[in-house]
C-alpha distance (Angstrom), angle and dihedral (degrees) to the residues before:
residue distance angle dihedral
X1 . . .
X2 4.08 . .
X3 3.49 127.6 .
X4 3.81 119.1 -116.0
X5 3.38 137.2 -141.1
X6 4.01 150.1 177.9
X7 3.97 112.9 -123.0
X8 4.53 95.2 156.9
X9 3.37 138.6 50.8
X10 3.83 134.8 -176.9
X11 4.08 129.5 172.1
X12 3.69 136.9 173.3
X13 3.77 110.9 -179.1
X14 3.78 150.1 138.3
X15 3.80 85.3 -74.2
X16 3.52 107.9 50.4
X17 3.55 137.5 -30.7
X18 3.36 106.4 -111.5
X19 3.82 134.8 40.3
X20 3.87 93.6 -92.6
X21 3.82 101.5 50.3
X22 3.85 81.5 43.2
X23 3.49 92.1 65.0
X24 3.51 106.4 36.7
X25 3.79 85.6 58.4
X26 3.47 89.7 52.0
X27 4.50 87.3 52.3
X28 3.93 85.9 38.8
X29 4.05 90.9 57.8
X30 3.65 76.6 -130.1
X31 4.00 112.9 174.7
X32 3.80 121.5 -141.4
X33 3.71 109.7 -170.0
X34 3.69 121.2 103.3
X35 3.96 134.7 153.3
X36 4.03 112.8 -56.3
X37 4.05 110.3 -89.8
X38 3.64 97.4 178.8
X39 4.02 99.5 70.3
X40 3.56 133.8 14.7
X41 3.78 106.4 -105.5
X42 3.83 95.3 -166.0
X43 3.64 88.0 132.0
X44 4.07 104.4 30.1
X45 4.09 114.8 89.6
X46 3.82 82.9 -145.5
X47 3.93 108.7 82.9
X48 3.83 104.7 157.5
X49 4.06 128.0 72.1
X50 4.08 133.5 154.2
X51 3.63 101.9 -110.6
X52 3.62 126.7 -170.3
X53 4.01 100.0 -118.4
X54 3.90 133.4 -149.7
X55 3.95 91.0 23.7
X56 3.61 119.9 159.9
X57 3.85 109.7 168.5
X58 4.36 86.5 -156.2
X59 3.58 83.8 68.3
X60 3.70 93.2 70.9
X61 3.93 104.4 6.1
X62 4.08 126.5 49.6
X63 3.67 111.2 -118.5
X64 3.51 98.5 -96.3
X65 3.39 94.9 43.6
X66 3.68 91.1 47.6
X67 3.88 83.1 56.5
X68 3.63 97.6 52.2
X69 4.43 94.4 51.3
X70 3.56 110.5 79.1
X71 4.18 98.2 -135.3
X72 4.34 88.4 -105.5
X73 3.90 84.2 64.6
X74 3.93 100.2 42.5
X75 3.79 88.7 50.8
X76 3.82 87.1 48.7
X77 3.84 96.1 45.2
X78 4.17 90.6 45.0
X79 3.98 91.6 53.2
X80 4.01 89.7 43.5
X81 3.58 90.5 59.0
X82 3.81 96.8 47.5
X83 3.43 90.0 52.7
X84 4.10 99.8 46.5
X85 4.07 84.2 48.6
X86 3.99 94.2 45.7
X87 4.29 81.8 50.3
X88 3.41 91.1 53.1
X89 3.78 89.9 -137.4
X90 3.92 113.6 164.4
X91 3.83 108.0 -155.5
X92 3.90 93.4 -151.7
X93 3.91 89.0 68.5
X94 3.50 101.9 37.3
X95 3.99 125.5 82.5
X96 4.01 92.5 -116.6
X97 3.72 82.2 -171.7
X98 4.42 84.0 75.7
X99 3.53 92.7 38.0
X100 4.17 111.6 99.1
X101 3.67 146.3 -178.5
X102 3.20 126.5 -145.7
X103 4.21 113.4 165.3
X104 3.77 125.1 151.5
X105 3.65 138.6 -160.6
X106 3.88 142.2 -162.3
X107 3.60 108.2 -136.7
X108 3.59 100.8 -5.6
X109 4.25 124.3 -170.3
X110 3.98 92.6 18.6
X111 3.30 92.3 139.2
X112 4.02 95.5 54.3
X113 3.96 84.5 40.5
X114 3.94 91.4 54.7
X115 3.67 92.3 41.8
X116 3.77 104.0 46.7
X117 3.81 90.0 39.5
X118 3.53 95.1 61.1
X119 3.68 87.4 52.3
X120 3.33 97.7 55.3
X121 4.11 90.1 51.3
X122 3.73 94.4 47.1
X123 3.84 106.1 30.1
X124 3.98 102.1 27.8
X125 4.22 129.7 -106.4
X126 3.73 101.9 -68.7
X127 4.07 96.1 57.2
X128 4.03 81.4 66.0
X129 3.91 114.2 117.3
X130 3.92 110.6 -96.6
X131 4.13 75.0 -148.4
X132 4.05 91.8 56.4
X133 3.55 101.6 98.4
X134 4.02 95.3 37.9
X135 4.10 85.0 46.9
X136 3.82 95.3 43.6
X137 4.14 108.1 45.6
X138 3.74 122.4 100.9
X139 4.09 94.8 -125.9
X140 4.01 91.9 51.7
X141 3.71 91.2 93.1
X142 3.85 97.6 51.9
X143 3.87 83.0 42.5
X144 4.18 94.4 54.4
X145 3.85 90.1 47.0
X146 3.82 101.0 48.3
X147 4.19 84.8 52.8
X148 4.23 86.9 41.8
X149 3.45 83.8 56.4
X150 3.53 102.8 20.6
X151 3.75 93.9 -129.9
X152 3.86 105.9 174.2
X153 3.77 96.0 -176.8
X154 3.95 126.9 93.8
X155 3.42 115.6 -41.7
X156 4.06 139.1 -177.9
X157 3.28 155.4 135.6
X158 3.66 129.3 -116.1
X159 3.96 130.0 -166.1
X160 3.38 120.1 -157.0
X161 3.71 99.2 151.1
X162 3.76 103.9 -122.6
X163 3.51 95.6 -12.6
X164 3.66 86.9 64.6
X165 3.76 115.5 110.5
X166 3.55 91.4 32.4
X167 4.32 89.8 60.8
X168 3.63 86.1 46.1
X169 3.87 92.4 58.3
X170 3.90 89.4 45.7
X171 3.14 96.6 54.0
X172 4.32 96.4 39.6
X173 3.96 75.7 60.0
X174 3.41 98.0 56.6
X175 3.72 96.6 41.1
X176 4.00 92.9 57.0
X177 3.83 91.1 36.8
X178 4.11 93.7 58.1
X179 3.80 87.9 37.8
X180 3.70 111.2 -103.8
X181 3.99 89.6 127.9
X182 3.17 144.7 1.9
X183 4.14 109.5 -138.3
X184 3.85 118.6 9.9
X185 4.28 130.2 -172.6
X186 3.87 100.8 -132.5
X187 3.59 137.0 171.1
X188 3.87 131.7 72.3
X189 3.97 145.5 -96.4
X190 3.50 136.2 -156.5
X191 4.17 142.0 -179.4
X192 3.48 107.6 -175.1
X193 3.62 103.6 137.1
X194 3.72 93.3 119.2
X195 3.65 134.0 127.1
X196 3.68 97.8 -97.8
X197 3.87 93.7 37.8
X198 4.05 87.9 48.4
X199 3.74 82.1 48.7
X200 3.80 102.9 46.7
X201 3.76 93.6 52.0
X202 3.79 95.5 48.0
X203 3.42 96.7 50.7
X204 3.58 95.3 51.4
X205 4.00 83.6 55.9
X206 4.21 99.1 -108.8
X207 3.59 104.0 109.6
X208 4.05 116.6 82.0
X209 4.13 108.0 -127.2
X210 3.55 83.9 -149.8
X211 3.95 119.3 136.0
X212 3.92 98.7 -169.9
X213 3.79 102.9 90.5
X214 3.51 91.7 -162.0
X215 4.08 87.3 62.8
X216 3.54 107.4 31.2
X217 3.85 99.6 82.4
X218 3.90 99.1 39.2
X219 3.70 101.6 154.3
X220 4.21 111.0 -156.0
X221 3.88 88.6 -3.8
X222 3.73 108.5 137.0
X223 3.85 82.9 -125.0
X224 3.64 100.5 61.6
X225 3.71 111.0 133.8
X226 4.05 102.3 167.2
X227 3.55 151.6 -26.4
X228 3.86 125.0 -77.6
X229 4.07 114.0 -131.7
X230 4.13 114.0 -115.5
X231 3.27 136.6 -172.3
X232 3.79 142.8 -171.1
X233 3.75 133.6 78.7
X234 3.96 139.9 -89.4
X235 3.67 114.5 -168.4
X236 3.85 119.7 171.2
X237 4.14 135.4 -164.1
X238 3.42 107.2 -116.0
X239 4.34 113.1 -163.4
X240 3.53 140.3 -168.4
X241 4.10 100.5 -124.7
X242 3.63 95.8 -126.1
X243 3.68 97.2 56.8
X244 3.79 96.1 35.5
X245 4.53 90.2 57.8
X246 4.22 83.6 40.4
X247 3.77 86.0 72.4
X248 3.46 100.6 26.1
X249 3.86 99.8 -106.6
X250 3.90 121.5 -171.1
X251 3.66 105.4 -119.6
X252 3.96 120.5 -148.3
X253 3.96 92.0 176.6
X254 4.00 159.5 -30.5
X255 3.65 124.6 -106.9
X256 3.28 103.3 -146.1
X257 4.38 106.7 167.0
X258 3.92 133.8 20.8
X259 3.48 118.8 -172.0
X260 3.87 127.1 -172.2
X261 3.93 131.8 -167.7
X262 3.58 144.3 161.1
X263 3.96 126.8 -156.4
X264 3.66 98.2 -142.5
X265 4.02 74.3 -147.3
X266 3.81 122.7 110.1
X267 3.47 142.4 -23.1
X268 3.93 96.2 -102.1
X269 3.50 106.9 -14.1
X270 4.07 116.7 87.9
X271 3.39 123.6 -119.9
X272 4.10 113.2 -91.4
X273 3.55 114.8 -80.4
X274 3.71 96.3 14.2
X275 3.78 88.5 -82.3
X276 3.81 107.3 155.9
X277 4.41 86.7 39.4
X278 3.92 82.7 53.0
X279 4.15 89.7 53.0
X280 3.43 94.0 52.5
X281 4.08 96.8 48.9
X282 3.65 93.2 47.0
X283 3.47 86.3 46.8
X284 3.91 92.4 56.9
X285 3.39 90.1 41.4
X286 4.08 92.4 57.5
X287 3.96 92.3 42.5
X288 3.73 84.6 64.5
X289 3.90 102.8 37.1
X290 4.04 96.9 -121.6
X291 3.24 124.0 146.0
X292 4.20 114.7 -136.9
X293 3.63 90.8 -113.9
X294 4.04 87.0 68.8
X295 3.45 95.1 61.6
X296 3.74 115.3 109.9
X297 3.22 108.0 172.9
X298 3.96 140.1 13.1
X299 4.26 128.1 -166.6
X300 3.28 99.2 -154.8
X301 4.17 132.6 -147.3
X302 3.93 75.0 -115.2
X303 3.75 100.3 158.4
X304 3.46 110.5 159.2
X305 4.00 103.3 -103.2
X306 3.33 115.5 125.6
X307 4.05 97.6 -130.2
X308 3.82 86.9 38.9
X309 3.68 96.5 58.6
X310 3.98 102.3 33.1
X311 4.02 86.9 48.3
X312 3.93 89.8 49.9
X313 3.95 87.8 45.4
X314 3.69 85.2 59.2
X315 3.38 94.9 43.0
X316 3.51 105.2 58.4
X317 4.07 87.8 47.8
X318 3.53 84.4 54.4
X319 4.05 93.3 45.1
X320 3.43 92.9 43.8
X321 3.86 113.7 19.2
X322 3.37 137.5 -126.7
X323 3.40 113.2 -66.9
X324 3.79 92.9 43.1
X325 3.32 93.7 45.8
X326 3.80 92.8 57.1
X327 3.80 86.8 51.7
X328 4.13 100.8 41.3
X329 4.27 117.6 98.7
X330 3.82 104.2 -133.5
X331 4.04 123.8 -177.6
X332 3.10 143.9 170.8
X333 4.15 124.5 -140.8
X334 4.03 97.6 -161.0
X335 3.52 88.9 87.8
X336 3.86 75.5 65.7
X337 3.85 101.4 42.2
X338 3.22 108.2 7.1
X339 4.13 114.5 -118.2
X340 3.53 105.5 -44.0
X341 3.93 96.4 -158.6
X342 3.85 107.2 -140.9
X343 3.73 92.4 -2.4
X344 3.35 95.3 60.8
X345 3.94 93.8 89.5
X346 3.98 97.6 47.8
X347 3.83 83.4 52.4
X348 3.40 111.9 43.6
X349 3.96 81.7 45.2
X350 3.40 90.3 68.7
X351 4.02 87.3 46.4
X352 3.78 88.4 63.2
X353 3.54 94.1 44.0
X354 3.48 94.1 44.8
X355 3.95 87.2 51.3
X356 3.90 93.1 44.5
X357 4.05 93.8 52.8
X358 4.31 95.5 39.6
X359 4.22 89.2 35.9
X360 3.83 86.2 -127.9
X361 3.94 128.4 140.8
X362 3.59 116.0 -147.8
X363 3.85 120.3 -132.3
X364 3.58 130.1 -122.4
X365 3.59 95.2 -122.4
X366 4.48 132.5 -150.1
X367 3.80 83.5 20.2
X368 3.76 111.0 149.0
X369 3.76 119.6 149.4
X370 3.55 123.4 44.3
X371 3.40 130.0 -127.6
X372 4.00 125.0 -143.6
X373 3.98 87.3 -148.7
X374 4.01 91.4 64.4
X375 3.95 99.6 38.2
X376 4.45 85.9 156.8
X377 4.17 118.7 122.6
X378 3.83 86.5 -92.7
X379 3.96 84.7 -178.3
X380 3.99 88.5 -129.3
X381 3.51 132.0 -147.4
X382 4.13 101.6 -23.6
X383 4.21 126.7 54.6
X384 3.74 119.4 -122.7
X385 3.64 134.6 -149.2
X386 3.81 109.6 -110.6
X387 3.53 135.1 151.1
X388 3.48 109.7 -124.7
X389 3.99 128.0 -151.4
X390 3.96 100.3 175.2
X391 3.01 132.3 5.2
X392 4.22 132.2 -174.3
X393 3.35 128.5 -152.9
X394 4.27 124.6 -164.1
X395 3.67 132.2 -152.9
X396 3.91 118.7 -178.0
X397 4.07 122.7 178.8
X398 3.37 140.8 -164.3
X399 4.29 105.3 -84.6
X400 3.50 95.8 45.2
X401 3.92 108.0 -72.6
X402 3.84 120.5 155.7
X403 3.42 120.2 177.2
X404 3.82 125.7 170.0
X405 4.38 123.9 -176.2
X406 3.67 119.5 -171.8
X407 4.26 125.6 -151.9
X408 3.94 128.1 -159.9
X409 2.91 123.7 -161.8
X410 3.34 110.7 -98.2
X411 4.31 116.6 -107.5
């Protein structure tokens, strides 16, 4: 079995579009939620959403091309590129033929669905988009960057709801660490602030109506009433050790455990207590023979709900016990971004490896009253300096899907 590793990065998000404005947001406490630009919400109850801002898809697409990428892919294809340039990978040395992708997404091409729908209502079937279904399916993102890069290895898409990007980097992990390739782009993207995806959510009751920014994504405060809707990407290089020190790669972290559950519950609540989000930690946590008591720091699902973030309170005392619990710092970064849907695991990935390689704990930030139900070390409101040695992060979606990945730091 090889050892595997994380040698690129590459972000575009409601803090910054790149990896390093990311993170410095992240340091800053910096919020990125504002009132919705891209529709007029006259009519919607919901008036908030983490945009990514100053995007112009010219700037890294020709126009046609641009016209051709529903916005899901372009955000995937931008943060696959920062990350293959931060590797330092050079595709005429590498055997492209081991090199996958594996990047997920909620909802995928909404926006091309919305779009060429209401064409099709208003105008009649033939003004649809020959490009509609190529724009509009969930595995059209993973497909774009594998020909960006020209990737020939094994490539997919998986949909996990929320928990998506973070199953796609388990399962990259496993891939390279039984042998089936050697370096893999994984994580997940998503552009679903659109009216019918702002709509959809509300109505089923998971968006906060809130319009204070600096209250609307509260993670584990006892006034949490609701999730605010991300977007963006986060797509990691994943390596097999041996290859990465051959050429001398700069190594950010290990992944050492993946675990993967599903409650077998209900349709979008979790199961009581956490349970199924507690299976898939502990199973993480056995994968890579630590003990609870090792873990330093855990970002958590944490998305401002309030069964979401009591359950996963309980789940991580369950996971880890009591007296590590007590002792474990656990944040959440959608008080940052907002809830990113299926990108939220490829970002907050980078978070934690981000926090492993500059030893610093991100805060859980606009936090204000606490809540009995989430009694953890929810590092509130400011950073702190730590040294970290693993850290987990969670992803939890709608249907029941728990998935947990653990990074060392890397020795």
């Amino acid at each position: 079995m090889k050892r595997v590793v994380i040698t690129g990065l590459g972000a575009i998000t409601p803090l910054g579009n790149n990896v390093d404005e990311f993170w410095k947001g992240i340091k800053d406490g910096k919020c990125g939620i504002d009132y919705i630009t891209k529709f007029d919400t006259t009519d919607f109850k919901v008036k908030l959403a983490a945009e990514v801002k100053g995007y112009n898809a010219e700037d890294y697409f020709d126009r046609r091309e641009a016209k051709r990428l529903d916005k899901f892919s372009q955000y995937a294809m931008i943060a696959s590129r920062e990350a293959w340039k931060d590797s330092g990978l050079d595709k005429e040395k590498e055997n492209m033929e081991r090199v996958g992708i594996v990047i997920g997404s909620g909802i995928g091409g909404i926006q091309t669905i919305e779009t060429e729908n209401q064409k099709c209502i208003e105008k009649g079937p033939d003004r649809v988009s020959p490009m509609y279904i190529p724009m509009g399916i969930l595995n059209m993102a993973t497909g774009n960057v594998a020909i960006d890069i020209g990737a020939k290895g094994e490539s997919f898409a998986m949909v996990t709801a929320c928990a998506s990007g973070t199953h796609c980097i388990g399962e990259a992990y496993r891939m390279i660490k039984f042998g089936y390739q050697d370096v893999i782009l994984a994580g997940g993207t998503e552009a679903g602030i659109t009216p019918l995806g702002i709509a959809g959510f509300t109505n089923i009751k998971a968006l906060t109506k809130s319009e204070d920014k600096t209250r609307a994504s509260i993670p584990f405060d006892k006034e949490r009433s609701g999730f605010v809707m991300g977007e963006g990407a986060g797509v990691l290089i994943l390596e097999e050790l041996e290859h990465a020190i051959k050429r001398g790669a700069k190594i950010y972290a290990e992944i050492v455990g993946y675990g993967a559950t599903s409650d077998a519950y209900h349709i979008t609540s979790p199961a009581p207590g956490g349970e199924g989000g507690a299976r898939a930690m502990k199973l993480a946590m056995e994968e890579a023979g630590v003990a609870p008591e090792e873990i330093t720091y855990i970002n958590a699902h944490g998305t401002s709900t309030h069964l979401n973030d009591s359950f996963e309170t309980q789940a991580i005392k369950t996971a880890l016990g009591e007296e590590a619990s007590k002792k474990v710092m656990v944040s959440s970064t959608k008080g940052h971004t907002g809830h990113l849907l299926g990108a939220a695991g490829g970002v907050e990935a980078i978070v934690c490896s981000k926090a492993i390689e500059e030893s610093f704990v991100p805060a859980t930030i606009n936090y204000k009253v606490p809540d009995e139900e989430c009694d953890l070390d929810i590092v509130p409101n400011e950073g702190r300096n730590k040294e970290i040695k693993y850290a987990m992060s969670n992803s939890l979606g709608f249907g029941g899907h728990n998935s947990s990945i653990l990074l060392k730091k890397y020795n």
